[in-house]
HTML snippet that shows the backbone in 3Dmol.js (N, CA, C, O; Angstrom):
<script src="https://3Dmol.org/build/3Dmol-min.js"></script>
<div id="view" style="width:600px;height:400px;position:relative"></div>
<script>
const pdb = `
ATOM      1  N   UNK A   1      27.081 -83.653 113.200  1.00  0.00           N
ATOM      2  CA  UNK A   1      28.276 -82.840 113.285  1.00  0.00           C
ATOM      3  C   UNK A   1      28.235 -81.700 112.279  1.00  0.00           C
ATOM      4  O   UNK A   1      28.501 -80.527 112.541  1.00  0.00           O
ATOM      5  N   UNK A   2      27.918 -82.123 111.250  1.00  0.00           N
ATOM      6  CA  UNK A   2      27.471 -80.927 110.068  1.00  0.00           C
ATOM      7  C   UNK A   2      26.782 -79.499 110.232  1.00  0.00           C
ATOM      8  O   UNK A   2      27.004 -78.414 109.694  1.00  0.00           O
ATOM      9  N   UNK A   3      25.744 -79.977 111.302  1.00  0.00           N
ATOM     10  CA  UNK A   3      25.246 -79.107 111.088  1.00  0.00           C
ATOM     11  C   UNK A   3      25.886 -78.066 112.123  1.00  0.00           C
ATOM     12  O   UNK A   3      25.671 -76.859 112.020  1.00  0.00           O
ATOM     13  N   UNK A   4      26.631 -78.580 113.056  1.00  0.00           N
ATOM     14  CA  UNK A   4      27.011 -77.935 114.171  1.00  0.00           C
ATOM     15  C   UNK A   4      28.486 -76.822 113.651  1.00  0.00           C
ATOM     16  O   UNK A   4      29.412 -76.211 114.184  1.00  0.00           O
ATOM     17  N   UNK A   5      28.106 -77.003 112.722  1.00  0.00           N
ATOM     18  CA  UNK A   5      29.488 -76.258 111.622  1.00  0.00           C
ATOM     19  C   UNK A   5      29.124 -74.659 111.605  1.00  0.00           C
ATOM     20  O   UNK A   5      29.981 -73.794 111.787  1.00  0.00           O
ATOM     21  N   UNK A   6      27.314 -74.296 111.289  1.00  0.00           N
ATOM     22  CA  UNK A   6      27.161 -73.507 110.983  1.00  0.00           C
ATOM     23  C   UNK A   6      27.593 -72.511 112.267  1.00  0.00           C
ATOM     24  O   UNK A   6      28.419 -71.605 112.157  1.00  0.00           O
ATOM     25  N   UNK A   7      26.952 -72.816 113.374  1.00  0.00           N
ATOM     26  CA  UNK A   7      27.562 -72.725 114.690  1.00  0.00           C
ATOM     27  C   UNK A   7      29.073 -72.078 114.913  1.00  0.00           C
ATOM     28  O   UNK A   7      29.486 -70.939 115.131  1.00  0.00           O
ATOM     29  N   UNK A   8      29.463 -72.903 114.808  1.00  0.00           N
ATOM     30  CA  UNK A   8      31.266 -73.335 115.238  1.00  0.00           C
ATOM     31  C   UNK A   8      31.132 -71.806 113.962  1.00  0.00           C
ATOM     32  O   UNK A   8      30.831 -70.775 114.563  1.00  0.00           O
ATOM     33  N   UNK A   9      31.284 -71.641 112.669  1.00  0.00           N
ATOM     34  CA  UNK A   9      31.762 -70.414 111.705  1.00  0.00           C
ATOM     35  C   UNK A   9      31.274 -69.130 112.428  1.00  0.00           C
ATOM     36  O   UNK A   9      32.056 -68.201 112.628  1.00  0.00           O
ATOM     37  N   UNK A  10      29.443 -69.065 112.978  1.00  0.00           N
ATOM     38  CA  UNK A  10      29.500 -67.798 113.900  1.00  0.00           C
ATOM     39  C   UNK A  10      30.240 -67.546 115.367  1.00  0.00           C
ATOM     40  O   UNK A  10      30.838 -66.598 115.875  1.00  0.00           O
ATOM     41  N   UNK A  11      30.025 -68.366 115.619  1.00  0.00           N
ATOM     42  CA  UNK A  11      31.193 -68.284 116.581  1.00  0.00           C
ATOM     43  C   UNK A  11      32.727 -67.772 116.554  1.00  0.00           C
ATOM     44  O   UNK A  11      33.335 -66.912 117.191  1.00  0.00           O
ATOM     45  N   UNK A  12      33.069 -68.651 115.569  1.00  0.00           N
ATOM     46  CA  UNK A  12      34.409 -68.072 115.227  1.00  0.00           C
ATOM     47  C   UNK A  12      34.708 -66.692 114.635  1.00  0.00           C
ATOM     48  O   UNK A  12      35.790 -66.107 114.578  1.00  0.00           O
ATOM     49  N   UNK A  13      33.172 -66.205 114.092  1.00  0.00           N
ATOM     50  CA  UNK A  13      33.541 -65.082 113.622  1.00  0.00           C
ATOM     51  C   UNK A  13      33.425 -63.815 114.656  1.00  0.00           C
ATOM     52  O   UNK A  13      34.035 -62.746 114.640  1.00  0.00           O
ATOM     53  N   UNK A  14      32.376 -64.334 115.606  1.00  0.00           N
ATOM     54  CA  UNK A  14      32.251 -63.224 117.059  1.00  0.00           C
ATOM     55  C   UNK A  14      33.125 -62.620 117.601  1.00  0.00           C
ATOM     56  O   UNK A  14      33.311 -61.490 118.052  1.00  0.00           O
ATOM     57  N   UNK A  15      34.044 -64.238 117.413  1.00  0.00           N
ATOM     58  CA  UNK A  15      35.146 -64.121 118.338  1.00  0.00           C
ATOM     59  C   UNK A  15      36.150 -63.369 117.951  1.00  0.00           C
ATOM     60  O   UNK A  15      36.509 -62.395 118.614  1.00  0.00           O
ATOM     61  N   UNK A  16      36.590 -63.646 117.091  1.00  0.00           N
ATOM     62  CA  UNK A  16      37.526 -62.851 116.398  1.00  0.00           C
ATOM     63  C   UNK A  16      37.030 -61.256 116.102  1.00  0.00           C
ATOM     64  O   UNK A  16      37.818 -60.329 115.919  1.00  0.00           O
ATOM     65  N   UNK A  17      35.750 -61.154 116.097  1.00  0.00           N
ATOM     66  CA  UNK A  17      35.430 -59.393 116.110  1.00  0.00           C
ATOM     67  C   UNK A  17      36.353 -59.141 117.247  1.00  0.00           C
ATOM     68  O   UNK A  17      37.387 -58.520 116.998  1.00  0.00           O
ATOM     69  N   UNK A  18      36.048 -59.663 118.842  1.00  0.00           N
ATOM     70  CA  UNK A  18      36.615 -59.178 119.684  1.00  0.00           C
ATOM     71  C   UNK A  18      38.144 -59.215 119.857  1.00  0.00           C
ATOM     72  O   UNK A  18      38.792 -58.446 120.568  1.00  0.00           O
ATOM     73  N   UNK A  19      38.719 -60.415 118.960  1.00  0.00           N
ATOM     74  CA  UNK A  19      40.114 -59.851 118.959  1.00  0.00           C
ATOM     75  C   UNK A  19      40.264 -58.796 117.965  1.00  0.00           C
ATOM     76  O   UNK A  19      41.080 -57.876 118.028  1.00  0.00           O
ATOM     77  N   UNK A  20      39.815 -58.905 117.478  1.00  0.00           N
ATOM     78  CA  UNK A  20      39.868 -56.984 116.210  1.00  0.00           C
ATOM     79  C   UNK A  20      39.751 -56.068 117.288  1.00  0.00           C
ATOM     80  O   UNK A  20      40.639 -55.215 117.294  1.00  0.00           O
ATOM     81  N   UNK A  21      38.928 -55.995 118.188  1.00  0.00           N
ATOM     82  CA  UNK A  21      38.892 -54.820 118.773  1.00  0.00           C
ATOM     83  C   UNK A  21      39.724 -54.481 119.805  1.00  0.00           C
ATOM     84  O   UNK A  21      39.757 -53.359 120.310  1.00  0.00           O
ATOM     85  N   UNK A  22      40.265 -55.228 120.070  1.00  0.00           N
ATOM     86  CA  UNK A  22      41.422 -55.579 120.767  1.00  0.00           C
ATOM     87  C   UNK A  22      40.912 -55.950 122.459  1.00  0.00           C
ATOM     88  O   UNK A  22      41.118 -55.337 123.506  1.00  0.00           O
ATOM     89  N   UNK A  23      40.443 -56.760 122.274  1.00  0.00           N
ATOM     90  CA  UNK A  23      39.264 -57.348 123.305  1.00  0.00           C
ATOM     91  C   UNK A  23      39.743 -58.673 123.174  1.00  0.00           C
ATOM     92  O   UNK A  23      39.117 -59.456 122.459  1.00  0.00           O
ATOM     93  N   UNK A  24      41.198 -59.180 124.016  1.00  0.00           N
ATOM     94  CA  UNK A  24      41.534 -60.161 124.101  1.00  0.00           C
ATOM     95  C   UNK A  24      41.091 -61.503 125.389  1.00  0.00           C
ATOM     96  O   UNK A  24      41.183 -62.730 125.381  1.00  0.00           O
ATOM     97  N   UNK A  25      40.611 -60.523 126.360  1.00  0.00           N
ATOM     98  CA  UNK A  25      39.867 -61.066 127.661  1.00  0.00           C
ATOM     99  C   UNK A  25      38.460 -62.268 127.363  1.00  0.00           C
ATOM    100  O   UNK A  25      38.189 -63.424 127.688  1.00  0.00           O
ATOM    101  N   UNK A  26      37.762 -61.025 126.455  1.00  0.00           N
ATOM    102  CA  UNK A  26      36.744 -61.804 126.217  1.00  0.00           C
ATOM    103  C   UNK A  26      36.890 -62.933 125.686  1.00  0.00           C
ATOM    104  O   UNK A  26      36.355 -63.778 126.403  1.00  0.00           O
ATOM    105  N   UNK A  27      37.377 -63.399 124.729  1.00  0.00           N
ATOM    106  CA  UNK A  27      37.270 -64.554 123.804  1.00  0.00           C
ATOM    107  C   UNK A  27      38.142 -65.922 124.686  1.00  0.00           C
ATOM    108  O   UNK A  27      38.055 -67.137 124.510  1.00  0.00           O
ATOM    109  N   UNK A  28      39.080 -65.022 125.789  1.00  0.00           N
ATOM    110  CA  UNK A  28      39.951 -66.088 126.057  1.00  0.00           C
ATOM    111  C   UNK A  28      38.621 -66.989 127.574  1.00  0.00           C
ATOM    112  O   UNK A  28      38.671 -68.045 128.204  1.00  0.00           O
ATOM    113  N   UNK A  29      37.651 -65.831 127.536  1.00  0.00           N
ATOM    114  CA  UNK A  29      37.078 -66.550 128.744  1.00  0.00           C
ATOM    115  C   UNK A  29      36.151 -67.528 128.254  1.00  0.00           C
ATOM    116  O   UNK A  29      35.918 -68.708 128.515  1.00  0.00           O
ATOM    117  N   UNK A  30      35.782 -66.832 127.612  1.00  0.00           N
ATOM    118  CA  UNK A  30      34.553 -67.869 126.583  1.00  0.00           C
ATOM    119  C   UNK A  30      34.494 -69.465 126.130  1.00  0.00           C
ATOM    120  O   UNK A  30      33.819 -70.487 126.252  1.00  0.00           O
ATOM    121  N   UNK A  31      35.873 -68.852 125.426  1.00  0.00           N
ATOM    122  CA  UNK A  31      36.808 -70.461 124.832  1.00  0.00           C
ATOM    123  C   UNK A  31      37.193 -70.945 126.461  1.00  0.00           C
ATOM    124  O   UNK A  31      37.419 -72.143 126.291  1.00  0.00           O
ATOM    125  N   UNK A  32      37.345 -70.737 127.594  1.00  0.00           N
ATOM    126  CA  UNK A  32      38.086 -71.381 128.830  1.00  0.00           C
ATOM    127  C   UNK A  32      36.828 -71.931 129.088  1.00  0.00           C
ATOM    128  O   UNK A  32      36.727 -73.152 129.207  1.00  0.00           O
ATOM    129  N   UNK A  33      35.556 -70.977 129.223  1.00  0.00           N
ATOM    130  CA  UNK A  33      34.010 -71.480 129.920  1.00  0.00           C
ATOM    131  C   UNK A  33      33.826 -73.049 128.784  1.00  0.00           C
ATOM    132  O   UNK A  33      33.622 -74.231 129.062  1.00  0.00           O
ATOM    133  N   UNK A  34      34.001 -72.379 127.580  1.00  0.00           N
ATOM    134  CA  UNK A  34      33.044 -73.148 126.335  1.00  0.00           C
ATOM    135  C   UNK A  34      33.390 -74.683 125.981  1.00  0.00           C
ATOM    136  O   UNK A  34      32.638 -75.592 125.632  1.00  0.00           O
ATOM    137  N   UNK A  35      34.963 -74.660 126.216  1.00  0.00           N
ATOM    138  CA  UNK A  35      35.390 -75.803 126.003  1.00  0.00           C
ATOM    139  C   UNK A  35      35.704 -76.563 126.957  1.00  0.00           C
ATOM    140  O   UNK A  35      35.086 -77.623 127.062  1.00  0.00           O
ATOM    141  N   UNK A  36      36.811 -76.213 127.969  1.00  0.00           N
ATOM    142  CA  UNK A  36      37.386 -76.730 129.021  1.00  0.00           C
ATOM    143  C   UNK A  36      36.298 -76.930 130.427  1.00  0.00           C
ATOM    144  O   UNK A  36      36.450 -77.856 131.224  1.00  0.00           O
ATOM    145  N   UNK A  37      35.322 -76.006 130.541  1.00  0.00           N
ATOM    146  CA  UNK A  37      34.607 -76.427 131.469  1.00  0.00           C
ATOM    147  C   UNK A  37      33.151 -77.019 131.550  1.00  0.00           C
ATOM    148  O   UNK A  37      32.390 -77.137 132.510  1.00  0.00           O
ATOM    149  N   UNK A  38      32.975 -77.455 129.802  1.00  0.00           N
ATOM    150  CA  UNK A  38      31.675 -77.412 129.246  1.00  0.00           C
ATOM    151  C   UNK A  38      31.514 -78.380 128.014  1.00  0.00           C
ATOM    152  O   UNK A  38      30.418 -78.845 127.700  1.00  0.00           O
ATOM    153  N   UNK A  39      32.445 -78.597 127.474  1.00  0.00           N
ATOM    154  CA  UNK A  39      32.472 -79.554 126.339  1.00  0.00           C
ATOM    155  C   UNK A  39      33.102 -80.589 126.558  1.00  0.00           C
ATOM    156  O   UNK A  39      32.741 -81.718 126.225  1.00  0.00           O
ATOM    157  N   UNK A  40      34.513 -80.179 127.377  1.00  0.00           N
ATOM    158  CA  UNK A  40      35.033 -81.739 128.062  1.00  0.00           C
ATOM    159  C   UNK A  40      34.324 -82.454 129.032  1.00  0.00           C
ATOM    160  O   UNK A  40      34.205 -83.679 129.042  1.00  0.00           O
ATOM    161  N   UNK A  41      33.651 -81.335 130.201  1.00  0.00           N
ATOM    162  CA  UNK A  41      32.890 -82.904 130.723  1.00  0.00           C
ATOM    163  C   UNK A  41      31.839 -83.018 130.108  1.00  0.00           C
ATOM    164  O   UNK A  41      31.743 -84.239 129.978  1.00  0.00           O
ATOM    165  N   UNK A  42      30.823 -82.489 129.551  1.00  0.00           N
ATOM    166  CA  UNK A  42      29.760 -82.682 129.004  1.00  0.00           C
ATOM    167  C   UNK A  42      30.042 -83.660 127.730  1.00  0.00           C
ATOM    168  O   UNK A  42      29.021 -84.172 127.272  1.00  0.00           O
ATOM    169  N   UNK A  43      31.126 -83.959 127.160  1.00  0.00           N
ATOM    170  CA  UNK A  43      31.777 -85.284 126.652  1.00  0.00           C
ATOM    171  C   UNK A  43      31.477 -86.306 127.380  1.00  0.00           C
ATOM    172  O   UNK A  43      30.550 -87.116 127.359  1.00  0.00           O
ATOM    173  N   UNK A  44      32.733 -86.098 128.271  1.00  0.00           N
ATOM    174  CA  UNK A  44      33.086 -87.134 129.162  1.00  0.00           C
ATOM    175  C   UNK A  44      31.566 -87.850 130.153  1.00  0.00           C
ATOM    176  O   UNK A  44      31.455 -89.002 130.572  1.00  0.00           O
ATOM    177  N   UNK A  45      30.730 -86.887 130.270  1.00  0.00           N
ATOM    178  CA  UNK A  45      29.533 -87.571 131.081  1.00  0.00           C
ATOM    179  C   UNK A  45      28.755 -88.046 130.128  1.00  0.00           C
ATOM    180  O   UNK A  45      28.080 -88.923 130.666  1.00  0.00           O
ATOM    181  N   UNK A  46      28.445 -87.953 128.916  1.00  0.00           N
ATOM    182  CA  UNK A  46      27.720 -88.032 127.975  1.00  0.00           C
ATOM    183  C   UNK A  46      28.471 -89.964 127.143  1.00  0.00           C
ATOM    184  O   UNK A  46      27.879 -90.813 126.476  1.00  0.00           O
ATOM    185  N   UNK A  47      29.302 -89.928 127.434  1.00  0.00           N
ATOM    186  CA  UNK A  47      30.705 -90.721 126.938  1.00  0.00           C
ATOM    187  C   UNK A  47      30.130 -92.205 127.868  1.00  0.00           C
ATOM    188  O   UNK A  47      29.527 -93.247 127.611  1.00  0.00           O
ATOM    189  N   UNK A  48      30.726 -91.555 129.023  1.00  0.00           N
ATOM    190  CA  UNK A  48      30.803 -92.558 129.866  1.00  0.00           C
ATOM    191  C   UNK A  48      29.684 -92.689 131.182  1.00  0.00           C
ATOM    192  O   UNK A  48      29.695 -93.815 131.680  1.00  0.00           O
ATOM    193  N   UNK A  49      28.947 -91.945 131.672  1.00  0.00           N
ATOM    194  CA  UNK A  49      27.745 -91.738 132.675  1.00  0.00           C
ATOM    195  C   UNK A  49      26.200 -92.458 131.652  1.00  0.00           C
ATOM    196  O   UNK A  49      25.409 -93.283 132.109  1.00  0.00           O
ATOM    197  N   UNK A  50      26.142 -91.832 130.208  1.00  0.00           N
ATOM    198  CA  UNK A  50      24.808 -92.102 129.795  1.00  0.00           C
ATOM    199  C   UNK A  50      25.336 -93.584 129.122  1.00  0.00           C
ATOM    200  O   UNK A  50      24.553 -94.523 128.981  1.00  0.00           O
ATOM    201  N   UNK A  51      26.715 -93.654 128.743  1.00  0.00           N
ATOM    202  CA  UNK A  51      26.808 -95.041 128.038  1.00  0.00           C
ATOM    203  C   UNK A  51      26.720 -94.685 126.280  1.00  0.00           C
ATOM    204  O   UNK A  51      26.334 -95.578 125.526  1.00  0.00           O
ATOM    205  N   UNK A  52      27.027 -93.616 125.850  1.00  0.00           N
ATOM    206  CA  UNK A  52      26.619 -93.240 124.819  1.00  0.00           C
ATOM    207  C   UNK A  52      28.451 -93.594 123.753  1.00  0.00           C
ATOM    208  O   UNK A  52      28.790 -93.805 122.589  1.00  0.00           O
ATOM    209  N   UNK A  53      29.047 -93.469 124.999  1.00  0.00           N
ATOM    210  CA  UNK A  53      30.734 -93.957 124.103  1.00  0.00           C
ATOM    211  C   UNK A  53      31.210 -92.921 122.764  1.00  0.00           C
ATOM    212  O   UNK A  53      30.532 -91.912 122.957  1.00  0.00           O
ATOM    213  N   UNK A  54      31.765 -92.767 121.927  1.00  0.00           N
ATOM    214  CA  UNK A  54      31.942 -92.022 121.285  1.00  0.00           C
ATOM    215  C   UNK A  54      31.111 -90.807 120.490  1.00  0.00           C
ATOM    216  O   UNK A  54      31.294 -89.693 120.000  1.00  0.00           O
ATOM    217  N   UNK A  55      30.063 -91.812 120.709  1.00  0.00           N
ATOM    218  CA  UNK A  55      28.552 -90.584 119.774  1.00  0.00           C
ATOM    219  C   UNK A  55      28.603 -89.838 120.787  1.00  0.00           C
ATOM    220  O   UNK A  55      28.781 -88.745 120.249  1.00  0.00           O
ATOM    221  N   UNK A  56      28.557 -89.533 122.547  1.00  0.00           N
ATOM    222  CA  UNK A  56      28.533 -88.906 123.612  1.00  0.00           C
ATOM    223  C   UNK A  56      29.729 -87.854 122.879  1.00  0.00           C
ATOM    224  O   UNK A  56      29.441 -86.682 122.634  1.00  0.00           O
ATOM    225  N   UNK A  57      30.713 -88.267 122.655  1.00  0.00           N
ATOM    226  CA  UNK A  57      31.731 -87.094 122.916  1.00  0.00           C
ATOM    227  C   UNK A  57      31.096 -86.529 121.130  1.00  0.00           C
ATOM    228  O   UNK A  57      30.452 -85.501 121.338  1.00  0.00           O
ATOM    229  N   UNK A  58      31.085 -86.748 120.097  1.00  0.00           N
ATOM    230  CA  UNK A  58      30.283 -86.153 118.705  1.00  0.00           C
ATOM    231  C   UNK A  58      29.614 -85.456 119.274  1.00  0.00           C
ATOM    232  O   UNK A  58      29.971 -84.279 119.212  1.00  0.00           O
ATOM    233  N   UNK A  59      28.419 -85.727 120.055  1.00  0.00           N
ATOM    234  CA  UNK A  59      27.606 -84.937 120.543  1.00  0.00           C
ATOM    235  C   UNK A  59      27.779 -83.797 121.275  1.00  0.00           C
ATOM    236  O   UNK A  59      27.041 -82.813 121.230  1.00  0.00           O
ATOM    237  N   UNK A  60      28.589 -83.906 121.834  1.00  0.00           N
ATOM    238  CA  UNK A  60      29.343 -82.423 122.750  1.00  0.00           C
ATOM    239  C   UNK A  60      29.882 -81.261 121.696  1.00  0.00           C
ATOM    240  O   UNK A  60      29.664 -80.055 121.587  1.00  0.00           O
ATOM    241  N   UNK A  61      30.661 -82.179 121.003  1.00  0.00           N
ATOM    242  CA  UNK A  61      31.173 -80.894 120.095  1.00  0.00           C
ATOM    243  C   UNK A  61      29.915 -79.545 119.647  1.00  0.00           C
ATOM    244  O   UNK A  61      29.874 -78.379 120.037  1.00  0.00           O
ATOM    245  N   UNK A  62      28.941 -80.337 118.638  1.00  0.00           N
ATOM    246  CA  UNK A  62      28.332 -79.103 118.143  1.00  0.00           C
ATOM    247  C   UNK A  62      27.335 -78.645 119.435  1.00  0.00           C
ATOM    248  O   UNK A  62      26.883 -77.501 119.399  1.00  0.00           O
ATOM    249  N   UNK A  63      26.974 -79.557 120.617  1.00  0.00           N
ATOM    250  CA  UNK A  63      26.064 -78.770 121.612  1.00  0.00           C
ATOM    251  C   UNK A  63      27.200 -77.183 122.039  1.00  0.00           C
ATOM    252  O   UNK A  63      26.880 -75.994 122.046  1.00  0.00           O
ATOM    253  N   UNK A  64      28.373 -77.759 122.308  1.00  0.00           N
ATOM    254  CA  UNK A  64      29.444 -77.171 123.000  1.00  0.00           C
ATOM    255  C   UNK A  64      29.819 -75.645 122.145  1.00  0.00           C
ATOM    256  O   UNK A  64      29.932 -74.562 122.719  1.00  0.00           O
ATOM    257  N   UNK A  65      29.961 -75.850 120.765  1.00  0.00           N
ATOM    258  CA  UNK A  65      29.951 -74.745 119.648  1.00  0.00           C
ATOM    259  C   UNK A  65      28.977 -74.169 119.566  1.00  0.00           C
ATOM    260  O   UNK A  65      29.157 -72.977 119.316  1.00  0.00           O
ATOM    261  N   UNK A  66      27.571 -74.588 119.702  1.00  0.00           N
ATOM    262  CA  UNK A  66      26.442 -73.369 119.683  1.00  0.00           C
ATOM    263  C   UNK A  66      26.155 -72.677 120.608  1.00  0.00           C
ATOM    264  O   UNK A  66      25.702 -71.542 120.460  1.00  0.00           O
ATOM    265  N   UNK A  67      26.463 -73.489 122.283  1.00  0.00           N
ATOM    266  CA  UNK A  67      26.644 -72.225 123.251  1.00  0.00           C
ATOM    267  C   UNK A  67      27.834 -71.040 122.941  1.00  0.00           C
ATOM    268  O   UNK A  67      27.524 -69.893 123.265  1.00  0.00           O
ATOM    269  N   UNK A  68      29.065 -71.237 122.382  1.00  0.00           N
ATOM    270  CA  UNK A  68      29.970 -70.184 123.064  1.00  0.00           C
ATOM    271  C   UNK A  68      29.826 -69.362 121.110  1.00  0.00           C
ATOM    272  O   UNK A  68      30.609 -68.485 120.745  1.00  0.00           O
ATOM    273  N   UNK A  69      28.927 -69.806 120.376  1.00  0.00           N
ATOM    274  CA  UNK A  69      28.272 -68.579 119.643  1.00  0.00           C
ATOM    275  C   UNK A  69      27.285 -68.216 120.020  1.00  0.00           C
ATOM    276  O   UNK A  69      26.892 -67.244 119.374  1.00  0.00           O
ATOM    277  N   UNK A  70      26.278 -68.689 121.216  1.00  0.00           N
ATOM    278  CA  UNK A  70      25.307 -68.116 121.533  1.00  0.00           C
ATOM    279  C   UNK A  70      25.660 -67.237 122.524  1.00  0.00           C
ATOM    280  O   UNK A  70      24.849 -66.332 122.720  1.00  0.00           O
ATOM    281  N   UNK A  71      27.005 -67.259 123.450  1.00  0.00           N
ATOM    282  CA  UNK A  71      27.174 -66.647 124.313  1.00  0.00           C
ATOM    283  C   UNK A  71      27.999 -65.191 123.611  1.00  0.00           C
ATOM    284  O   UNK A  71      27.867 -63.974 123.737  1.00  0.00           O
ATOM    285  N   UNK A  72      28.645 -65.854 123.046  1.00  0.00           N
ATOM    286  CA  UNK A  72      29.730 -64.331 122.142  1.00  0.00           C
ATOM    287  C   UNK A  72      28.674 -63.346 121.088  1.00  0.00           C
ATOM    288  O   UNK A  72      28.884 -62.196 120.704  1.00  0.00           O
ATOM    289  N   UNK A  73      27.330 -64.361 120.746  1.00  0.00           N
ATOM    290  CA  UNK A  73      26.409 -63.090 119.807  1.00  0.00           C
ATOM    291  C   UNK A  73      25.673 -62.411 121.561  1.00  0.00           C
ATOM    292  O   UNK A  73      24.966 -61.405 121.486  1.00  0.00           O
ATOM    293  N   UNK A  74      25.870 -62.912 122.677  1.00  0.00           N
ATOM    294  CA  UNK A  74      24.983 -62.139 123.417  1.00  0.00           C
ATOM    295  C   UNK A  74      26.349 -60.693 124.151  1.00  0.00           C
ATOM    296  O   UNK A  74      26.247 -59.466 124.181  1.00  0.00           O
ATOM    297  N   UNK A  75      27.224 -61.417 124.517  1.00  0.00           N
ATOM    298  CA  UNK A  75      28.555 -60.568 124.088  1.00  0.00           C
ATOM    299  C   UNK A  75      28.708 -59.387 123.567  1.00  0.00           C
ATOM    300  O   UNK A  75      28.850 -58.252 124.022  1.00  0.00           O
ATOM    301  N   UNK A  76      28.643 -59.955 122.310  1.00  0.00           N
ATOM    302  CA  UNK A  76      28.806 -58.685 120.905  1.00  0.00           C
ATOM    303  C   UNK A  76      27.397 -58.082 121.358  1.00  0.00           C
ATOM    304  O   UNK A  76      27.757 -57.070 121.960  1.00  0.00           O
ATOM    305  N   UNK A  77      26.272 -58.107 121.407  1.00  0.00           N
ATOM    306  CA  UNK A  77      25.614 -56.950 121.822  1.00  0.00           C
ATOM    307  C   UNK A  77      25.444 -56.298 122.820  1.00  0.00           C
ATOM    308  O   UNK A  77      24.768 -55.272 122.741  1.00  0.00           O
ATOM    309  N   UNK A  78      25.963 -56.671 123.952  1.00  0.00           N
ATOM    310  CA  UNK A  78      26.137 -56.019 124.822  1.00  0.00           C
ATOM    311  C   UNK A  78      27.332 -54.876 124.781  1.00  0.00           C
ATOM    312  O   UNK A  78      27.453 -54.026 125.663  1.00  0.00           O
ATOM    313  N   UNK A  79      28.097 -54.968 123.758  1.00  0.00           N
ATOM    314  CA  UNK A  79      28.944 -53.862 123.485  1.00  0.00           C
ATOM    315  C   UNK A  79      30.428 -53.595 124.306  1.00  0.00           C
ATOM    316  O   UNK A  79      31.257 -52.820 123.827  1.00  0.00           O
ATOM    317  N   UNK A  80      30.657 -54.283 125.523  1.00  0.00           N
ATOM    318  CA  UNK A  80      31.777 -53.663 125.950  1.00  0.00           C
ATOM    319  C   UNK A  80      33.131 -53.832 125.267  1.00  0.00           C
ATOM    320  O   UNK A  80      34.199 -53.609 125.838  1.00  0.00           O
ATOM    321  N   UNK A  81      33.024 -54.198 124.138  1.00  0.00           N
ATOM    322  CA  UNK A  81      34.296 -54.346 123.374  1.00  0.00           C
ATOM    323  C   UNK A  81      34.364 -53.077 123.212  1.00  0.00           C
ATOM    324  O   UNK A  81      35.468 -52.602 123.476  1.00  0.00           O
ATOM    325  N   UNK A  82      33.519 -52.309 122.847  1.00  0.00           N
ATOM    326  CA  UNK A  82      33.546 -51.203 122.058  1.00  0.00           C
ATOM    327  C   UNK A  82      34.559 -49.886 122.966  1.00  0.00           C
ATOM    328  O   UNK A  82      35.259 -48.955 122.568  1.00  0.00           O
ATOM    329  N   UNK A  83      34.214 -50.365 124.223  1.00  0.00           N
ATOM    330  CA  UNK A  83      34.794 -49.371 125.387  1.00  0.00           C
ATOM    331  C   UNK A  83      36.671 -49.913 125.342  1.00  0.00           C
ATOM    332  O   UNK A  83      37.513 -49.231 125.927  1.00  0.00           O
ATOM    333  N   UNK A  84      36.980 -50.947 124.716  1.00  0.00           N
ATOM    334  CA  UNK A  84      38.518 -51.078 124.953  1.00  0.00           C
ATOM    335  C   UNK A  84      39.474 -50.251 124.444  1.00  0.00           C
ATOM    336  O   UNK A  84      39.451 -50.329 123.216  1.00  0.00           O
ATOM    337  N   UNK A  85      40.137 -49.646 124.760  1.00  0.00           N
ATOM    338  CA  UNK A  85      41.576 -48.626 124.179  1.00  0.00           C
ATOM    339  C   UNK A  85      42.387 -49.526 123.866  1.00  0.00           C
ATOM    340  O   UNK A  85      42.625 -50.556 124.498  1.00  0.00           O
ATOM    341  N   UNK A  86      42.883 -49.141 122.790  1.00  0.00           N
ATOM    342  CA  UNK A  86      43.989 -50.205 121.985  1.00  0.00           C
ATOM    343  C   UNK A  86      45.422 -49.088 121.970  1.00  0.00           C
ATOM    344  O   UNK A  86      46.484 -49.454 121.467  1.00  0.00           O
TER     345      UNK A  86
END
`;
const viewer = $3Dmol.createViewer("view");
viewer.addModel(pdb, "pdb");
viewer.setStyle({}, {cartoon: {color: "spectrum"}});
viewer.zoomTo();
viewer.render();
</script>
């Protein structure tokens, strides 16, 4: 879980660039993809499909946090925040 921290802080910090920029779309899709359609079942199958029981859902968390900083650093360089009018 520790290590999945370092993760979870870039992430959080991506994200929040894009609410600075006033790029509220992005972050809300990310967090909808990252968690709700990706960390809960990938819990829940991990939980209860592999038999893994609570370490299954531990395990989701930091897999679940390094995609949606891997997805928000691919995001942030692609730039379209930069195009938003505030």
């Amino acid at each position: 879980m520790s290590a999945g921290y370092i993760f979870y802080g870039i992430g959080m910090v991506l994200i929040s660039t894009f609410n600075g920029a006033g790029d509220t779309w992005t972050p809300t899709w990310v967090n909808l993809f990252g968690f709700w359609l990706f960390q809960i079942p990938l819990g829940y199958f991990l939980a209860k499909h592999m038999e893994m029981g609570p370490t299954g859902v531990f395990i989701a968390i930091p897999v679940a946090e390094t995609g949606i900083a891997i997805a928000s650093y691919i995001l942030f360089r692609i730039g379209k925040w930069k195009t938003i009018k505030v």
